[in-house]
DRENPA-593534 format. One line per field, with one value per residue: residue number from 1; x, y, z of N, C-alpha, C in turn. Coordinates in nm, 3 decimals, padded with zeros to 5 digits. Example, Ala and Ser with C-alpha at 12.3 -4.5 7.8 and 13.67 -1.06 7.14 Angstrom:
BEGIN
num = 1	2
npx = 01.319	01.285
npy = -00.569	-00.225
npz = 00.780	00.708
capx = 01.230	01.367
capy = -00.450	-00.106
capz = 00.780	00.714
cpx = 01.320	01.290
cpy = -00.330	00.003
cpz = 00.780	00.787
END
This chain:
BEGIN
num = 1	2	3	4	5	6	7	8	9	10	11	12	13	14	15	16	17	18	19	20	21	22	23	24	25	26	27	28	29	30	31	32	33	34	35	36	37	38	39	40	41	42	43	44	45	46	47	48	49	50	51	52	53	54	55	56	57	58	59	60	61	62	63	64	65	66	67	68	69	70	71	72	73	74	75	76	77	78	79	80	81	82	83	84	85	86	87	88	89	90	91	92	93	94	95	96	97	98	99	100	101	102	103	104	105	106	107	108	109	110	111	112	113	114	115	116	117	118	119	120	121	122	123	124	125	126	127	128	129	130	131	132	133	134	135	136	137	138	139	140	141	142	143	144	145	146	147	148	149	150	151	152	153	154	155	156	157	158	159	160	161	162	163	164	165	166	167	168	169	170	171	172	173	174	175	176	177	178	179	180	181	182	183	184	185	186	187	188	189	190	191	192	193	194	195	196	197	198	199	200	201	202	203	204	205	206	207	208	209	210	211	212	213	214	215	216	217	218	219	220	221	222	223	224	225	226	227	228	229	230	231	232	233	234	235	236	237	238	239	240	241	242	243	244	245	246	247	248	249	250	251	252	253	254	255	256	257	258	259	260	261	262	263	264	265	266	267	268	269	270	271	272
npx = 05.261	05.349	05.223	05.347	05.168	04.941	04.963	05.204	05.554	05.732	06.083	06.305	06.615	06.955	07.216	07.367	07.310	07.131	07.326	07.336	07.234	06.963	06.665	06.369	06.158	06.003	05.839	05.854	06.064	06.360	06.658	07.026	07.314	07.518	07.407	07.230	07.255	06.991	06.936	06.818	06.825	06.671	06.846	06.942	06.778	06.876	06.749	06.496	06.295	06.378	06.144	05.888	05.577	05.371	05.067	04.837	04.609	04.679	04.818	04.803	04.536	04.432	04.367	04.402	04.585	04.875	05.200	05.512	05.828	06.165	06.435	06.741	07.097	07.293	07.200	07.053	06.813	06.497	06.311	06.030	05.777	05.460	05.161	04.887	04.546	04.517	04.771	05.161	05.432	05.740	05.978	06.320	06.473	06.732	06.831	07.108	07.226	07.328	07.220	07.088	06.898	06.632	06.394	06.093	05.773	05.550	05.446	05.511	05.563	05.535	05.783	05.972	05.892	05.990	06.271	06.336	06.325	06.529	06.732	06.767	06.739	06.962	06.928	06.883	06.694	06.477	06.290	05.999	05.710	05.379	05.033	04.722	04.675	04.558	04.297	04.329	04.592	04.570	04.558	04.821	04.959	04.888	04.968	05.238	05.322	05.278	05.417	05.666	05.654	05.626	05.892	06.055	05.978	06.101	06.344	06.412	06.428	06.430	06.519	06.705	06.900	06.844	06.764	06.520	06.318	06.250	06.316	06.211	06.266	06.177	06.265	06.129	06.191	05.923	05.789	05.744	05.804	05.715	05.809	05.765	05.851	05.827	05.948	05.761	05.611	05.358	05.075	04.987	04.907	04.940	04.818	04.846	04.799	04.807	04.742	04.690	04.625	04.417	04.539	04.924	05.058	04.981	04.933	04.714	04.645	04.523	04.630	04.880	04.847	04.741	04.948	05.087	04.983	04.934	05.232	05.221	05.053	05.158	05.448	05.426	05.401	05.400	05.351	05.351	05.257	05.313	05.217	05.387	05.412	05.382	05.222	05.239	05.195	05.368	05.569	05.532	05.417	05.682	05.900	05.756	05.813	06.097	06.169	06.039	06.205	06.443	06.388	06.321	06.564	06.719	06.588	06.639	06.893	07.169	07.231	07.495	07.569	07.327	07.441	07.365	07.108	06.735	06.513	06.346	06.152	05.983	06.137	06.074	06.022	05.761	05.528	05.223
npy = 02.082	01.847	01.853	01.870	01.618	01.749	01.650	01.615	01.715	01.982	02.044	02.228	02.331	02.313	02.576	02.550	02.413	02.597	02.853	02.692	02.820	02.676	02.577	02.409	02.222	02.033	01.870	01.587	01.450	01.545	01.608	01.651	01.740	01.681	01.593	01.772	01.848	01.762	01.930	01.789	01.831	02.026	02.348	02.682	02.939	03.325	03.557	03.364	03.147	02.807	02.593	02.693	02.764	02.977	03.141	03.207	03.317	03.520	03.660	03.749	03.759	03.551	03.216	03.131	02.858	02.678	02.795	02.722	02.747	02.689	02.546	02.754	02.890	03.054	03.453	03.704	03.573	03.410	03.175	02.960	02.725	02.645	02.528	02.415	02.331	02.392	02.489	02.442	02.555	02.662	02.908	03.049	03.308	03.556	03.844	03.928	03.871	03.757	03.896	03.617	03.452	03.189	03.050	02.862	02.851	02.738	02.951	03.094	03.419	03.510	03.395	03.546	03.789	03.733	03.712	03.957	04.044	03.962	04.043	04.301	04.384	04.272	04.026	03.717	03.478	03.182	03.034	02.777	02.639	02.490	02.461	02.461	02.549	02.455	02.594	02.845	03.123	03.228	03.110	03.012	03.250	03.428	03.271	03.202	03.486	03.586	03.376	03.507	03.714	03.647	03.511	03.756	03.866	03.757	03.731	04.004	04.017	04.183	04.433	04.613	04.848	04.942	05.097	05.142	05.283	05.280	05.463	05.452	05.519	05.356	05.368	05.161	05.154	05.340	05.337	05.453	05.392	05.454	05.371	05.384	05.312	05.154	04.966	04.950	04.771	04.749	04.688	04.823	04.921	05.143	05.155	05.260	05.148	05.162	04.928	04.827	04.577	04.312	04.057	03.954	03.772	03.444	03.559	03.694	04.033	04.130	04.005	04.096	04.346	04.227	04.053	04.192	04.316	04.114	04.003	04.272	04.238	03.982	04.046	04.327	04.547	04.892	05.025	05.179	05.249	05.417	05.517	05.706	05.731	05.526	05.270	05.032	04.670	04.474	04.643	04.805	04.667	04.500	04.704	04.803	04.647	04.637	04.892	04.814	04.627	04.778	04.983	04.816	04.691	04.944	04.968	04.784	04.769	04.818	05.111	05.278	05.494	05.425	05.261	04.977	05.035	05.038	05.169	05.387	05.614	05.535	05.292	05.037	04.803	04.634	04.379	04.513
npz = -00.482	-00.242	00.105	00.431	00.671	00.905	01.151	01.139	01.310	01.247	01.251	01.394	01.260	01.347	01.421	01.272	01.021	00.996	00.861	00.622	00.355	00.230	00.034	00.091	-00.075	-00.055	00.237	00.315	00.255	00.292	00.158	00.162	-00.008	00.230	00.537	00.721	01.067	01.343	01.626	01.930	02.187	02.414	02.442	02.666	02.641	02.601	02.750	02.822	02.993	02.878	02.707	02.775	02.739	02.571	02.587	02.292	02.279	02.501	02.457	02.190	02.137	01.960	01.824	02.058	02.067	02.176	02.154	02.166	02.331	02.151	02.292	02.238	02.094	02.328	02.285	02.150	02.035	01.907	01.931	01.818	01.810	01.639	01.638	01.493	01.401	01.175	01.060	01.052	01.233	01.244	01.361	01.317	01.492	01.455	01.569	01.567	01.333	01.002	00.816	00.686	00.482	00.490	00.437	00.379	00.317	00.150	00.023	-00.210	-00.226	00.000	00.116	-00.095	00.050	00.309	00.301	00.213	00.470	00.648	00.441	00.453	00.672	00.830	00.990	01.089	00.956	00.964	00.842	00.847	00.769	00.654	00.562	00.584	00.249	00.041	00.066	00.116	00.170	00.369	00.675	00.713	00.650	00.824	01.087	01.050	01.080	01.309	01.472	01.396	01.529	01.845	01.818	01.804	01.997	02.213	02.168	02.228	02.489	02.781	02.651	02.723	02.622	02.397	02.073	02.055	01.889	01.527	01.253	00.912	00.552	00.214	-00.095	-00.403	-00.728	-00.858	-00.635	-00.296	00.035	00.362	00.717	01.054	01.343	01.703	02.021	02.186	02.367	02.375	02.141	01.858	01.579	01.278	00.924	00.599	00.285	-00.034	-00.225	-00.550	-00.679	-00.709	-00.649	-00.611	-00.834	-00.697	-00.462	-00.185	-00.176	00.044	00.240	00.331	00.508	00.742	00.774	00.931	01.096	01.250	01.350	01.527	01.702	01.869	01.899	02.038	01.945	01.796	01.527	01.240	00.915	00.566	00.265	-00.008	-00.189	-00.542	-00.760	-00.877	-00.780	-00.649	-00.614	-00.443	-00.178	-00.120	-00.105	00.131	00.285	00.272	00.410	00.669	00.725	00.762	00.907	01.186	01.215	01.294	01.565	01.698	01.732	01.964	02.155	02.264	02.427	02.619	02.818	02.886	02.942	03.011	02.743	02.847	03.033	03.228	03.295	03.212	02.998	02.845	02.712	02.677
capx = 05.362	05.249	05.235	05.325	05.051	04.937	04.992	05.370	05.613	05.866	06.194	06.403	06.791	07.093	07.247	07.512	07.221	07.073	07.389	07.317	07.067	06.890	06.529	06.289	06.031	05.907	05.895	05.854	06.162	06.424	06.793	07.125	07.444	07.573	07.355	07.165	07.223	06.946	06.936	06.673	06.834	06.665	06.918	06.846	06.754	06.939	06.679	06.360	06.329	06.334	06.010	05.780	05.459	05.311	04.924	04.851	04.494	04.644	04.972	04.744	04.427	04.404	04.256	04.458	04.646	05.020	05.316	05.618	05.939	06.249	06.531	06.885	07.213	07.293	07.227	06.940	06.730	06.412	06.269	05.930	05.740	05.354	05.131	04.716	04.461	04.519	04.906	05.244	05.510	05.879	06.054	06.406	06.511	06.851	06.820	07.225	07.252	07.385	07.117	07.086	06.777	06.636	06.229	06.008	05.651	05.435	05.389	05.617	05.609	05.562	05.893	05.968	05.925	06.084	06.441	06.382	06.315	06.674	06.881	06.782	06.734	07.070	06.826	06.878	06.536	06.469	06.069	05.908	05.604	05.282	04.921	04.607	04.644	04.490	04.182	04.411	04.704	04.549	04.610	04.941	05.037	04.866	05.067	05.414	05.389	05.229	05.527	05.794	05.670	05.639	06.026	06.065	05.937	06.182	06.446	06.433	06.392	06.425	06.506	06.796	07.029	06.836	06.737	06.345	06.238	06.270	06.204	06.285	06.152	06.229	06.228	06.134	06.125	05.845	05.709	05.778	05.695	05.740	05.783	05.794	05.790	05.851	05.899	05.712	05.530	05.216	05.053	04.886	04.901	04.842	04.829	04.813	04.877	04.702	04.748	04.564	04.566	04.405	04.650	05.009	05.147	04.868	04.931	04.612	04.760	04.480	04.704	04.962	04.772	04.698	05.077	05.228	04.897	04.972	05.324	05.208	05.014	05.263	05.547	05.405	05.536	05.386	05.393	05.324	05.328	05.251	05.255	05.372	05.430	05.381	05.141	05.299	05.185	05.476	05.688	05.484	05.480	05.849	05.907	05.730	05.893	06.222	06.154	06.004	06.344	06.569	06.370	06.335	06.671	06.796	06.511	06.658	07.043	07.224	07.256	07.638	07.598	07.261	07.511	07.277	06.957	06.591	06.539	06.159	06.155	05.924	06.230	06.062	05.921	05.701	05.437	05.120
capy = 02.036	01.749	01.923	01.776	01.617	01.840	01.529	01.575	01.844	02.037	02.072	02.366	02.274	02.380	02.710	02.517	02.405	02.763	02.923	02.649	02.864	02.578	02.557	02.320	02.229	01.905	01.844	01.441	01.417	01.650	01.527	01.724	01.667	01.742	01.592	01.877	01.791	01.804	01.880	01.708	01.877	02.203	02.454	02.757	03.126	03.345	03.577	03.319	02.999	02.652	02.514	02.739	02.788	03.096	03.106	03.281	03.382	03.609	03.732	03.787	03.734	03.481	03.110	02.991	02.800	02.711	02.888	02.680	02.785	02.546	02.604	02.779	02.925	03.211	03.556	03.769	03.448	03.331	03.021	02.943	02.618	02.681	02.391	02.397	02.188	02.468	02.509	02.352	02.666	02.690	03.039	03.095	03.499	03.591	04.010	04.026	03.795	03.816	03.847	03.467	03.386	03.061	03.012	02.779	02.857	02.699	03.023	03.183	03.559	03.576	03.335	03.649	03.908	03.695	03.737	04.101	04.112	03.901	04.052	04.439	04.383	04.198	03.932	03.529	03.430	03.101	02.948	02.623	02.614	02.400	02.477	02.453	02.641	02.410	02.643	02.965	03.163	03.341	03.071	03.006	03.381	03.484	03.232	03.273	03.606	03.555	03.288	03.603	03.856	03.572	03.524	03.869	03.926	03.646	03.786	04.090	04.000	04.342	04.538	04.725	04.896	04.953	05.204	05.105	05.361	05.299	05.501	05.408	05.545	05.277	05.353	05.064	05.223	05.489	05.330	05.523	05.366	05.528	05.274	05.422	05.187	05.159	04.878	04.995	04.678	04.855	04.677	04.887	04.927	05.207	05.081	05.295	05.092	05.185	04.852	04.858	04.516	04.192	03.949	03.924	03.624	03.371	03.604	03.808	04.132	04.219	03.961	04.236	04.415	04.099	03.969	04.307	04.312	03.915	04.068	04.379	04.178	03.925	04.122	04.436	04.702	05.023	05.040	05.288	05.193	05.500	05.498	05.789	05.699	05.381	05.224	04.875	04.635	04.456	04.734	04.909	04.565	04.481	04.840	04.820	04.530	04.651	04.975	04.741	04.565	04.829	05.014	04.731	04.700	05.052	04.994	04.668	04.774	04.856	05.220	05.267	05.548	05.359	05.186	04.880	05.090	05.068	05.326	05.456	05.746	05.411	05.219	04.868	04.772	04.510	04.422	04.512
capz = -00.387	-00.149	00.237	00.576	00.783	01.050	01.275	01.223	01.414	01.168	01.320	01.391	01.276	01.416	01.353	01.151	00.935	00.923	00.750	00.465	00.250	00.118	00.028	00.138	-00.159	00.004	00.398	00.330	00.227	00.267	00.099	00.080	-00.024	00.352	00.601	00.832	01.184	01.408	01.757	01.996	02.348	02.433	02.540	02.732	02.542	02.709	02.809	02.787	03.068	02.742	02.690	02.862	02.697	02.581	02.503	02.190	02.332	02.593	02.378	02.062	02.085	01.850	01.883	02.207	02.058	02.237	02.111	02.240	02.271	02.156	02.277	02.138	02.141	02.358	02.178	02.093	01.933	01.938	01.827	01.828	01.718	01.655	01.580	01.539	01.345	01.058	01.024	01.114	01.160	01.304	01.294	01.432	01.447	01.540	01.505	01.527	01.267	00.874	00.643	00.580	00.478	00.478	00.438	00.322	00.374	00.059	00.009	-00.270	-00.259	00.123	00.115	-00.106	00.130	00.411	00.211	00.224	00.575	00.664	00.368	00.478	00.838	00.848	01.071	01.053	00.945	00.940	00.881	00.816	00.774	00.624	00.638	00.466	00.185	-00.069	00.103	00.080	00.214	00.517	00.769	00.703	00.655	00.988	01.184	01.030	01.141	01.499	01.538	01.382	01.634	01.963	01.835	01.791	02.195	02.316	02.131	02.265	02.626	02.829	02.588	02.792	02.599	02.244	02.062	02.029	01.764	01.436	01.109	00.774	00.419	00.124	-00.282	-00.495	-00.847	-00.838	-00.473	-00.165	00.128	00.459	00.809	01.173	01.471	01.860	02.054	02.309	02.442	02.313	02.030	01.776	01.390	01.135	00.781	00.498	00.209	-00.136	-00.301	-00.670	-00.767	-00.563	-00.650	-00.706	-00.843	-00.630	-00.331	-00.201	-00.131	00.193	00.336	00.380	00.638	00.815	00.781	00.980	01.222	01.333	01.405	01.585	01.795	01.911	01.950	02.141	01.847	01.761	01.385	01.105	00.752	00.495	00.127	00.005	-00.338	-00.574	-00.835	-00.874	-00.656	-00.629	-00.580	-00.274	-00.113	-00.114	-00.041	00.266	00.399	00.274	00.473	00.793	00.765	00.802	01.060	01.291	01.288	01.406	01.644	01.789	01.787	02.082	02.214	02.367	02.542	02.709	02.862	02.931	03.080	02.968	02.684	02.887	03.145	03.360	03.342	03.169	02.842	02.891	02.657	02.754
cpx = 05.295	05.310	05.257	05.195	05.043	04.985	05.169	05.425	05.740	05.985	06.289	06.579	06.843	07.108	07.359	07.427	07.170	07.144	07.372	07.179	07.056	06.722	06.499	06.149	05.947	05.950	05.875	05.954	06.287	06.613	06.885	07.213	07.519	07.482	07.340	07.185	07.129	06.939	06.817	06.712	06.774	06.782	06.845	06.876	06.806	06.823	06.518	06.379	06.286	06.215	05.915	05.679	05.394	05.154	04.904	04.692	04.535	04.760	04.933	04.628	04.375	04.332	04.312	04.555	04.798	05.072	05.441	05.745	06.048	06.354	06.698	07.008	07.222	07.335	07.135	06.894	06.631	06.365	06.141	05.832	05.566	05.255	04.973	04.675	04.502	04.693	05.021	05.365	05.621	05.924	06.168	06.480	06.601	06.862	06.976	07.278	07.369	07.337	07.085	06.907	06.692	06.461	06.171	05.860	05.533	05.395	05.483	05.632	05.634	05.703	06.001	06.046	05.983	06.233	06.462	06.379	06.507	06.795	06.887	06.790	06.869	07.028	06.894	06.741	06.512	06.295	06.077	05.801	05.549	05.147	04.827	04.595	04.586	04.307	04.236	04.540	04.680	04.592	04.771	05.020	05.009	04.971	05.176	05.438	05.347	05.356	05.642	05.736	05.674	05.826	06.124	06.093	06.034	06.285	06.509	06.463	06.352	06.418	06.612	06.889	07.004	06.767	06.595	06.279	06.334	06.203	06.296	06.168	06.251	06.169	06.252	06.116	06.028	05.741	05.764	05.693	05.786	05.719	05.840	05.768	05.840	05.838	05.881	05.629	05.393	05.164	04.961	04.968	04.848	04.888	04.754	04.889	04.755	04.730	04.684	04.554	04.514	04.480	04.825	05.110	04.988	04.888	04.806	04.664	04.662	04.557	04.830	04.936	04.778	04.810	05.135	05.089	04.939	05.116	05.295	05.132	05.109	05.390	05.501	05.454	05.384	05.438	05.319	05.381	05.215	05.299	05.240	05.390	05.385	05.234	05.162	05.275	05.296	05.576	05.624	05.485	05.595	05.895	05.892	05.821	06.072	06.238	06.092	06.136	06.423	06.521	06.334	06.471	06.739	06.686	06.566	06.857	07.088	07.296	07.382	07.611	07.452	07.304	07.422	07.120	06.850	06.562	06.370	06.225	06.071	06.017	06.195	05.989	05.862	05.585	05.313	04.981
cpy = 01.962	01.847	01.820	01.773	01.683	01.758	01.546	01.706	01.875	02.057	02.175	02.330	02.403	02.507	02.672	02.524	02.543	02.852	02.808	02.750	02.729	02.566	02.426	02.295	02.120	01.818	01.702	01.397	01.542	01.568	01.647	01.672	01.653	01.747	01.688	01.812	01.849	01.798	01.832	01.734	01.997	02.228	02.552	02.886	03.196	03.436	03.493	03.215	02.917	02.606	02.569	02.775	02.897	03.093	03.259	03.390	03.479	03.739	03.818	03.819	03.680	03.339	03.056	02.947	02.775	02.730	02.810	02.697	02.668	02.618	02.627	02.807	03.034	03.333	03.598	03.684	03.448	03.247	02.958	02.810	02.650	02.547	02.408	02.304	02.249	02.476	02.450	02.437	02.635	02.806	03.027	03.221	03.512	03.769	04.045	03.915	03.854	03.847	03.729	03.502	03.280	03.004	02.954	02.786	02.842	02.820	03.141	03.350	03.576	03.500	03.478	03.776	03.864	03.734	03.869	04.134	04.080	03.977	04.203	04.492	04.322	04.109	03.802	03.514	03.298	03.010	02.799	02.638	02.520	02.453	02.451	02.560	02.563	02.518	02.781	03.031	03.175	03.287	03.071	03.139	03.450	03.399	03.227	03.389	03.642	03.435	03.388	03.707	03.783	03.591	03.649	03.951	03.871	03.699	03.939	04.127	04.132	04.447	04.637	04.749	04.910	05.025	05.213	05.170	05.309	05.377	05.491	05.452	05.505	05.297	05.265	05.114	05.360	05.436	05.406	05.481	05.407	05.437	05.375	05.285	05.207	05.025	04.882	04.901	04.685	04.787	04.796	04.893	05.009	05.185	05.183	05.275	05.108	05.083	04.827	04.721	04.384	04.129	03.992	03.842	03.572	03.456	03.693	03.896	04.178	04.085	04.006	04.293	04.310	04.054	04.069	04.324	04.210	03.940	04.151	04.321	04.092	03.955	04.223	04.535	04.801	05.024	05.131	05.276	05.302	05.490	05.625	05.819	05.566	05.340	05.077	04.812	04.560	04.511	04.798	04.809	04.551	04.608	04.875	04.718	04.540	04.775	04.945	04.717	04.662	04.958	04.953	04.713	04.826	05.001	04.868	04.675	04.852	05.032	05.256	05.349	05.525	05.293	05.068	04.930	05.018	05.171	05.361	05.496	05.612	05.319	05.079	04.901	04.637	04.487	04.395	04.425
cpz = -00.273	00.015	00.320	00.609	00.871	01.142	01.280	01.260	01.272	01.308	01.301	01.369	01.336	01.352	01.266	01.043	00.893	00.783	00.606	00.429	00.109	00.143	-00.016	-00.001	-00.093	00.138	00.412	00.310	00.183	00.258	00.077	00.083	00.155	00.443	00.740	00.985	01.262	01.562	01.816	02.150	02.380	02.504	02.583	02.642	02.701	02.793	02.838	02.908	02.908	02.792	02.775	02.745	02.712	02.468	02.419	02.195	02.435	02.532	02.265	02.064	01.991	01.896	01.980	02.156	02.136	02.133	02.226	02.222	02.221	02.186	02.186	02.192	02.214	02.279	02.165	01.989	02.020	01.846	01.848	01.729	01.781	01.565	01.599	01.403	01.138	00.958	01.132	01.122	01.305	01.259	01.424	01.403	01.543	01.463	01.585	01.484	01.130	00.782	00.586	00.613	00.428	00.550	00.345	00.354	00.274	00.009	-00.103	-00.229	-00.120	00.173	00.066	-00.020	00.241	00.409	00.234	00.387	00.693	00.602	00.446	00.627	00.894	00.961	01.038	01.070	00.905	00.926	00.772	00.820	00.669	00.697	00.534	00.328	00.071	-00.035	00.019	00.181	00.369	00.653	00.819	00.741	00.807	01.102	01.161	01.115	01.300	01.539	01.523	01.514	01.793	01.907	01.835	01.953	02.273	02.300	02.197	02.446	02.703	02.820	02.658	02.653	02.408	02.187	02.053	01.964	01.628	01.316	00.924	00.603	00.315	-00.012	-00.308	-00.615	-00.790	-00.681	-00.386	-00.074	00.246	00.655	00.963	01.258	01.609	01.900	02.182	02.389	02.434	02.211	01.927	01.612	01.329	01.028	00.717	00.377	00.082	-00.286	-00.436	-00.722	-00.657	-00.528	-00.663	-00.682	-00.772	-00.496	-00.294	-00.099	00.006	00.293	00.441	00.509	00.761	00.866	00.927	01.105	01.323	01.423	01.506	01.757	01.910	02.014	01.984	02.090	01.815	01.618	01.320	00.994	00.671	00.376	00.086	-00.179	-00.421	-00.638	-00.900	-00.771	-00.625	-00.516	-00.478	-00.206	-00.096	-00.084	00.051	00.355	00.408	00.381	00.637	00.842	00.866	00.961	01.180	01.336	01.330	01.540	01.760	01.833	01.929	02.064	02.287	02.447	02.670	02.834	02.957	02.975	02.946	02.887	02.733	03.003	03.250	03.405	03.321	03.103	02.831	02.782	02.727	02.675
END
């Protein structure tokens, strides 16, 4: 499949465009019956100031790079356009969406597990990406998910009024995988994932680890991923992410009798 030039900018469509689930095989030319409109005005996020710049060296610890926001509609969205010498990535995450999901990332299976994270998370997930993978995946897959957890942080803004733990344990066949999380502003990550084969499909599965770290980082979450079952690699992958899904989202829904507060005894969730 021929790739965009790094030299050019993917574009984030509209949220009209979003509900089309249509996939993207080739970003030189993209044709549908029902021309995509794109916008070219930033609007404003409701909790974010448009077009402010967030460096990925102080958010992540990764290479610097900017992390720019674009702006959207008002609503628990973020939208994030990420651009270096390596990869070319757009993600837009609406976490009180419908399940659409609508990714393109050269990268089949982690396209894949994107679907599961939208259909089970009931999320709007939207990515673009392009990167070097005629090398291999790793670039690409590290910044998808360092652009999902920056939209992840925006999205969330304050965080008043939500339940911020999640725990979720997901059967795939004979997998059992087991997901806790917090979105405590805290990054950290424990991964126990007992993957048995390297590959699957062209995917290399220690990208896994890597994919939900790049996240953890980003977005300021507290995660725990245990395998408590499972000998398919496949099926303990997709298992986990189906079990990420659905405990991110209790973790991001709204609390009624919170009635708007901060769910921390400090009174702000900030990431640190």
């Amino acid at each position: 499949m021929e790739l965009l030039p790094q030299s050019a900018l993917l574009t984030c469509p509209s949220s009209q465009a979003l509900k089309s689930r249509v996939r993207f095989g080739d970003f030189s030319a993209i044709v549908l019956s029902k021309r995509l409109q794109f916008s070219t005005q930033p609007q404003k996020l409701r909790f974010m100031e448009a077009q402010r710049t967030v460096s990925c060296a102080s958010a992540a610890g990764e290479n610097g790079s900017p992390v720019k926001k674009i702006g959207t509609e008002t609503g628990r969205i973020g939208e994030v356009k990420r651009v270096t010498k390596e990869t070319n990535v757009c993600v837009k995450l609406n976490l009180d969406g419908s399940g659409i999901a609508d990714s393109s990332t050269s990268i089949p299976f982690l396209d894949h597990m994107l679907d599961q994270l939208a259909s089970h998370g009931l999320f709007d997930v939207h990515v673009r990406a392009s990167g070097d993978i005629h090398i291999d995946d790793h670039h690409t897959n590290e910044d998808v998910a360092l652009a999902i957890g920056t939209s992840l942080l925006q999205a969330l803004g304050d965080r008043k009024g939500i339940n911020r733990f999640g725990d979720f344990s997901a059967p795939l066949d004979e997998a059992l995988i087991h997901v806790s999380l917090d979105l405590s502003g805290r990054p950290h990550l424990s991964y126990d994932l007992q993957i048995p084969t390297e590959r699957v499909g062209t995917y290399d599965t220690q990208l896994v680890e890597h994919f939900f770290q790049s996240v953890v980082n980003t977005s300021g979450m507290t995660l725990h991923i245990r395998q408590l079952a499972g000998k398919n690699s496949h099926h303990i992958i997709e298992a986990t992410f189906k079990a990420f899904a659905r405990a991110l989202r209790q973790a991001t829904e709204y609390d009624p009798r919170r009635r708007g507060s901060v769910p921390s005894s400090k009174g702000v969730l900030l990431r640190s």
